[in-house]
N, C-alpha and C positions, 0 to 999 in steps of 0.2 A: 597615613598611619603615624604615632605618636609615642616617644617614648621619652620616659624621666631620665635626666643625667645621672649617669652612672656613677655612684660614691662608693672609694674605696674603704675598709676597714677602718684601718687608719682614720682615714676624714673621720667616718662615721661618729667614731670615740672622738675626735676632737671638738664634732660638735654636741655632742653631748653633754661634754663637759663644759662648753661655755656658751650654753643655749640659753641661762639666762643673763648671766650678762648682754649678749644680742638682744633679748628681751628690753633690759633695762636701754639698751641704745637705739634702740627701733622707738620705743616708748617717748622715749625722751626728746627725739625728731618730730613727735608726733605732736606731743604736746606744745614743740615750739612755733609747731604751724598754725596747732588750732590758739595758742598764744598773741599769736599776731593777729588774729582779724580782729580779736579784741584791745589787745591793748593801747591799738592807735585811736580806739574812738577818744576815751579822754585828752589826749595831746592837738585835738583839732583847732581849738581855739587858740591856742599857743601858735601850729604851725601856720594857722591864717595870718596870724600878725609876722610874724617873721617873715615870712616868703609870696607873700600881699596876692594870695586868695581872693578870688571873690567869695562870696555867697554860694552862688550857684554852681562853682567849679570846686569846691571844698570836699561835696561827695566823693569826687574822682577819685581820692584819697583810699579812701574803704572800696570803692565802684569799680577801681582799674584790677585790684587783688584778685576781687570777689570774681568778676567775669573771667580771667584765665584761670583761676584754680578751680570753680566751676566746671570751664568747657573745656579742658585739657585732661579732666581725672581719668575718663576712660581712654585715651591716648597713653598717659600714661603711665595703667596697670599693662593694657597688652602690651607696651614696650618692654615694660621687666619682665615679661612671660617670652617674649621671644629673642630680646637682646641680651637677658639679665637680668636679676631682682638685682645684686648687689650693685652692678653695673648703675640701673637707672636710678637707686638709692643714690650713690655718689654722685651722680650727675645731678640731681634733683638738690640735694646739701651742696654742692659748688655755688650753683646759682642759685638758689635762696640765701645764701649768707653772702655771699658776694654784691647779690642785690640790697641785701639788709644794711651794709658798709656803705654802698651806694646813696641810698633813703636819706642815711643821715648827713651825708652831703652836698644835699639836693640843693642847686641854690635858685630853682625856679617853682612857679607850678609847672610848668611841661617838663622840667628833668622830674621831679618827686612823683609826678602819675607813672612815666613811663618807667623808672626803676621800682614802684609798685607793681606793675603791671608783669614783669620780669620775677618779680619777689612771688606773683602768683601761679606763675607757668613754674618756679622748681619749685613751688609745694604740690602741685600737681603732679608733677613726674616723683615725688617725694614720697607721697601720703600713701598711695596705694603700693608702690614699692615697700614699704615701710612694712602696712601691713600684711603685704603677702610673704614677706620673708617670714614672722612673725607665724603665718596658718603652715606654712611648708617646713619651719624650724620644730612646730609642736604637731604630733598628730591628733586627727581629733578624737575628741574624748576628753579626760578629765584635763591634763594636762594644758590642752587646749582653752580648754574653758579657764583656767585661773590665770591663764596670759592673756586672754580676752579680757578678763575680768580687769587685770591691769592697766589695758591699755582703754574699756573704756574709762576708768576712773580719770585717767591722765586727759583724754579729749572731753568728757562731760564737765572736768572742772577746771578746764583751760581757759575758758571764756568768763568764767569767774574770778581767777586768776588773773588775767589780764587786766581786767577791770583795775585791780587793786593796783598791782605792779604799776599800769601807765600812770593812776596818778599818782603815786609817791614818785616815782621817776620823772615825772614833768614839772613836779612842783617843787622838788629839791635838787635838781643836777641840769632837768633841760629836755625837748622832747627830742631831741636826734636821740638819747639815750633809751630811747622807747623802742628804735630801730636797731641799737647798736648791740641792746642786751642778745639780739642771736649770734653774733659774730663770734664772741669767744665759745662758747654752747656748737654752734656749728664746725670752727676749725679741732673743736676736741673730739669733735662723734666722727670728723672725717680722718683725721687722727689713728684712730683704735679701731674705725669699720673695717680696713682691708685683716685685718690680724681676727678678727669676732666672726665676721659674717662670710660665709661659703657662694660661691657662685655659683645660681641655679637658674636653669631656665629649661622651655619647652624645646626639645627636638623636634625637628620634622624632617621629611625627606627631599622636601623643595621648600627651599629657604626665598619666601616671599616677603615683602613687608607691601600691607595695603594704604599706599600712601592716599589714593581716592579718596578710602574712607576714613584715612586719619583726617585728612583734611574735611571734608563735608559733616563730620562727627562734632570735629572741635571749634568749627565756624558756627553752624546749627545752634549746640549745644551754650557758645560762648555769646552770642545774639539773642539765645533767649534769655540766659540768666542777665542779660546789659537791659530788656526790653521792661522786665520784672524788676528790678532795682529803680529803673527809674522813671516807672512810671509812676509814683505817686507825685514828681517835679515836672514831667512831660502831662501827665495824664490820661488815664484811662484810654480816655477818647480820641487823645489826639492822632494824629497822620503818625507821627512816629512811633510812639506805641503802639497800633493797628498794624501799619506797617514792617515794622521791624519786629513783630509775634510773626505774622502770616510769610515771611519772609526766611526767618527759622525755621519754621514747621515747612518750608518748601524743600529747604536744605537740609533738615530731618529725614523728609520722604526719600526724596535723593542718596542720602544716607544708606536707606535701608535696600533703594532699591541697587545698588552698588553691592553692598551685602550679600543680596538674593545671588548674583552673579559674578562675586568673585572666587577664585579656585581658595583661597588662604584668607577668610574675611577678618577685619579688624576684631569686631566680634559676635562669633559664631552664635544663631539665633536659636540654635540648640540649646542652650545653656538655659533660656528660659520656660524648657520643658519642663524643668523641675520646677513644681508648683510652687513648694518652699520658696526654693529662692526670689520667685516672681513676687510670690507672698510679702517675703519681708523687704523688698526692696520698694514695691507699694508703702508698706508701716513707714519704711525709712523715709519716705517723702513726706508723712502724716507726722512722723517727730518732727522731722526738720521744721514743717510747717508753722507746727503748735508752739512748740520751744525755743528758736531762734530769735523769734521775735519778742518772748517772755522778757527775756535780759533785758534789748530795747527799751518796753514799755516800761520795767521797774527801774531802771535806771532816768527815767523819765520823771516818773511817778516823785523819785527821793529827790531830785536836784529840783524840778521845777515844784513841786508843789508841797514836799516836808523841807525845802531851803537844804539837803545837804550840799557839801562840798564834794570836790571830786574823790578827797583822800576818804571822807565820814561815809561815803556809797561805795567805795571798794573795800570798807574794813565791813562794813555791811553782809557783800556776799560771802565772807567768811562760812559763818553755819551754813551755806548754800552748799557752796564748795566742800566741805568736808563731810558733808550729807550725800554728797553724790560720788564722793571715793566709798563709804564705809558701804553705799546700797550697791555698788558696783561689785564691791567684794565678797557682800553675800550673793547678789543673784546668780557669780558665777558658780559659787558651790550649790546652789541650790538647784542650779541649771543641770547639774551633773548628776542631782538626785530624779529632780521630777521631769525632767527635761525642757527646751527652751520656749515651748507655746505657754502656760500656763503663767510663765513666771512676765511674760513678755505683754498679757494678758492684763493681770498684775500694775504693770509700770505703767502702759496705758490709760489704765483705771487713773491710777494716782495723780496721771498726769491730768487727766480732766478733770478729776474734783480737785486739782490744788488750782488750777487755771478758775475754775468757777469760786472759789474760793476770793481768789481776786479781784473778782467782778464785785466785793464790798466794800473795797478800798471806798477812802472818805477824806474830803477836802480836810478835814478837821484831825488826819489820821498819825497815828505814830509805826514807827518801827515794831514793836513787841503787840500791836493792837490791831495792823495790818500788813506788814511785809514777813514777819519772823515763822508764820504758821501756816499760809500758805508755798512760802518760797520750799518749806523743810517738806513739806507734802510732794511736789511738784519736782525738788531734788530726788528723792527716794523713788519716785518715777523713771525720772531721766535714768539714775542707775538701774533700775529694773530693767527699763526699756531697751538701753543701748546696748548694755549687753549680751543680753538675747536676740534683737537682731540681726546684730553682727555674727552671732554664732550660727543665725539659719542660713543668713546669708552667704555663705562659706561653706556651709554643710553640706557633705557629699559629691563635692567641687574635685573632680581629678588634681592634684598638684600643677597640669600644664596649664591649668586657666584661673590659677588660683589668684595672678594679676587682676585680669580680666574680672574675677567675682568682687577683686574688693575695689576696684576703680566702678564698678556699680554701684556697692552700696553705697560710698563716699557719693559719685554723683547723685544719686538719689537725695541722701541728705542735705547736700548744695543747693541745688534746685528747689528741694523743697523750703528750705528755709527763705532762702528768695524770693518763692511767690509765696508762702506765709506773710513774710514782712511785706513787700507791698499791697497786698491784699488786707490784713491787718491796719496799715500805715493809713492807707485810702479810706478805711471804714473809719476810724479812728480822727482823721482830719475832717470827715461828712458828719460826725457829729459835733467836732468841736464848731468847723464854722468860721467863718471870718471875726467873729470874738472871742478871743482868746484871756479867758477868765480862769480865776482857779473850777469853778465849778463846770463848766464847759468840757475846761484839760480831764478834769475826772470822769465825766458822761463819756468822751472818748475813749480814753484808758480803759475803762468797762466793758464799752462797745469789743474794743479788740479781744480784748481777754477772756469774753466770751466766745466769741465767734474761735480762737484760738482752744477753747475746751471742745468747741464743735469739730474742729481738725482733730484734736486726740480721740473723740467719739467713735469719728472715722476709721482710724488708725487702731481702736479697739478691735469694731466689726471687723474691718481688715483680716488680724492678728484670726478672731474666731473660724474665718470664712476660708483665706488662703492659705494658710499655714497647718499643712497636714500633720494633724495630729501624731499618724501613724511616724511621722521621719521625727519627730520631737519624743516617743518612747522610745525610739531608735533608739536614739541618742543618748539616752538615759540610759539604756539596758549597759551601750558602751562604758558608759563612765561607771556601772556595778562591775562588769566584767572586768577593766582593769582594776578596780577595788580589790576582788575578790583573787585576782591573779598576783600582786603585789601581797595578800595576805599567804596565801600558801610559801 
């Protein structure tokens, strides 16, 4: 049996009144994480020459982040459910900004992988921490929904963001400063956390921690997203890619069947009774899919084939980025009116006709003739989509496992972007070909960007088929109710 920590009067009113601050500092962690997987792409060519990269060891860079922040999320939402949110928050920002200090003093590639590598295990214990203080600090309902609304604006245009930042930062200061910008961001948010954020966690009456299945969770989960990354350099076909999937999914199974038979499981397979949340955690792997790999290609698309520079393609995603704050802030209000299926519906849509939209791109092409009208379509998605969701995702979640809900939907979206991108990447290299032409790069870029709208297609019927209707006017009726309760 399970019970919520008991908060005195007092606490109560304290956090009331500084719930959105906690907001704006949960927010702000959030964004620094989804900040980093971006910002390091443009500084790669700088950190090859310095720290003498090869080629093929260069990915490690992005590769070593990606596989621990991946395969550690669900490890570590249930740690803040059972140790502590604020707890594994603090523990998560020690070592992500400690590692970020690190990064930039890397004087090898084996030191720069493995303090990557560290920088991707505390946004994993970070990120779901982050946002489970966030569903536990607001209840749901309206309230909820416009702090969702915030925080997706702040992860949908993190990676746009980054874009821009790394190169102005690489090209005029250096790239360790691509690493360093979390360090003062991190010593301030861990700073003001103990004083913001209240300490909450699940009670139970046998205090168990499932280490089996943390471990066969985070090996499994962290093997397959390494398997997906790199197979468009290993190859499909090869022994390593074959093997290291089939090898995952053994330690998957294992996983689960650990699970089956433990008294106190990592986590409990109840949880994906509620159709919802199976629902949107499904969509979240079809976002991931479709749109992670968007950036990639257009950022492809401007440097290799319209000659921009690194700084002329991050001032680029500007209208991207502030297209995916302004839709993120409507869908949350709008989420509270019509509730989260419809609108979520919506985002999917957009995101497939802005994806198809892409597929016209043209050797011959400009910014305002091909990148400026799709990207603004396909942003207004992303806001649509992500915040909705995140709100099913979470919906109707006890507080004890509200860790646990959002270390899913964050892996979900990990994973899926992973096998997006290499799936995409493969299709995209099998048409360009061993000639590498401007018009080739474009048949590929197409190639993906299609098949890429065929992932959001998915992720539409998804949204129509799993996400019951009924729990989405739920939810709606709640955000009239507190309307209507705050008008009397």
């Amino acid at each position: 049996m399970t019970s919520e920590t008991i908060v005195t009067p007092a606490e109560a009113a304290r956090r009331e009144s500084r719930r959105w601050w906690t907001l704006a500092l949960v927010v702000a962690a959030q964004f620094m994480v989804v900040l980093d997987v971006a910002i390091v792409n443009v500084a790669l060519p700088s950190i090859k020459t310095d720290l003498h990269f090869t080629q093929e060891s260069l990915q490690w860079v992005v590769t070593a982040y990606a596989i621990l922040f991946g395969g550690a999320l669900l490890l570590g939402g249930r740690m803040g459910d059972l140790l502590g949110r604020r707890r594994m928050f603090m523990a998560g920002l020690a070592l992500f900004t400690a590692s970020s200090l690190l990064d930039g003093l890397a004087w090898s590639e084996g030191s720069l992988i493995t303090f990557r590598a560290l920088q991707g295990l505390g946004a994993a214990l970070l990120s779901p921490a982050a946002l489970s203080i966030l569903t536990t600090t607001f209840k749901e309902g309206r309230e909820r929904n416009i702090a969702l609304g915030v925080w997706g604006a702040a992860s949908g245009s993190g990676g746009a963001a980054g874009v821009l930042l790394g190169g102005v930062l690489t090209e005029y200061i250096g790239w360790e400063w691509v690493l360093w910008v979390n360090v003062p961001i991190g010593i301030l948010a861990a700073a003001i956390a103990p004083t913001l954020i209240a300490e909450t966690r699940a009670e139970v009456e046998t205090r168990h921690f499932d280490l089996a299945g943390a471990t066969t969770i985070t090996l499994g989960l962290s093997a397959l997203v390494f398997a997906l990354l790199d197979a468009e350099s290993a190859g499909w076909g090869s022994f390593q890619t074959i093997g290291t999937i089939v090898g995952a999914l053994v330690v998957l199974a294992v996983f689960v069947a650990v699970e089956l038979r433990s008294r106190a499981p990592l986590v409990p397979f109840s949880i994906f009774r509620v159709r919802t949340v199976t629902g949107a955690n499904v969509v979240g792997i079809l976002v991931g899919a479709s749109l992670f790999s968007m950036f990639y290609f257009i950022s492809l698309y401007m440097q290799q084939i319209l000659g921009y520079s690194p700084i002329k393609a991050g001032v680029s995603y500007l209208p991207l980025a502030v297209t995916i704050i302004l839709a993120a802030g409507i869908a949350s209000a709008l989420v509270t009116r019509v509730g989260f299926k419809p609108i979520l519906a919506i985002g999917m849509a957009c995101i497939a006709l802005g994806l198809l939209w892409f597929t016209q791109i043209d050797v011959d092409g400009t910014f305002l003739g091909d990148i400026l009208g799709p990207s603004l379509l396909a942003a207004l998605g992303l806001g649509f989509a992500f915040v909705p969701v995140t709100i099913a995702a979470v919906s109707g979640i006890a507080d004890r496992e509200q860790g646990l809900a959002s270390g899913l939907i964050n892996t979900s979206q990990q994973v899926g972007g992973a096998l997006g991108l290499a799936i995409l990447a493969a299709i995209a290299n099998s048409v360009i070909g061993s000639t590498e032409t401007p018009d080739t790069l474009v048949e590929g870029f197409q190639a993906a960007f299609a098949v890429g709208a065929g992932f959001a297609i998915l992720g539409l019927i998804a949204t129509l088929l799993l996400v019951r209707g009924a729990d989405s006017r739920a939810h709606a009726e709640l955000g009239k109710d507190e309307a209507a309760a705050e008008a009397d």
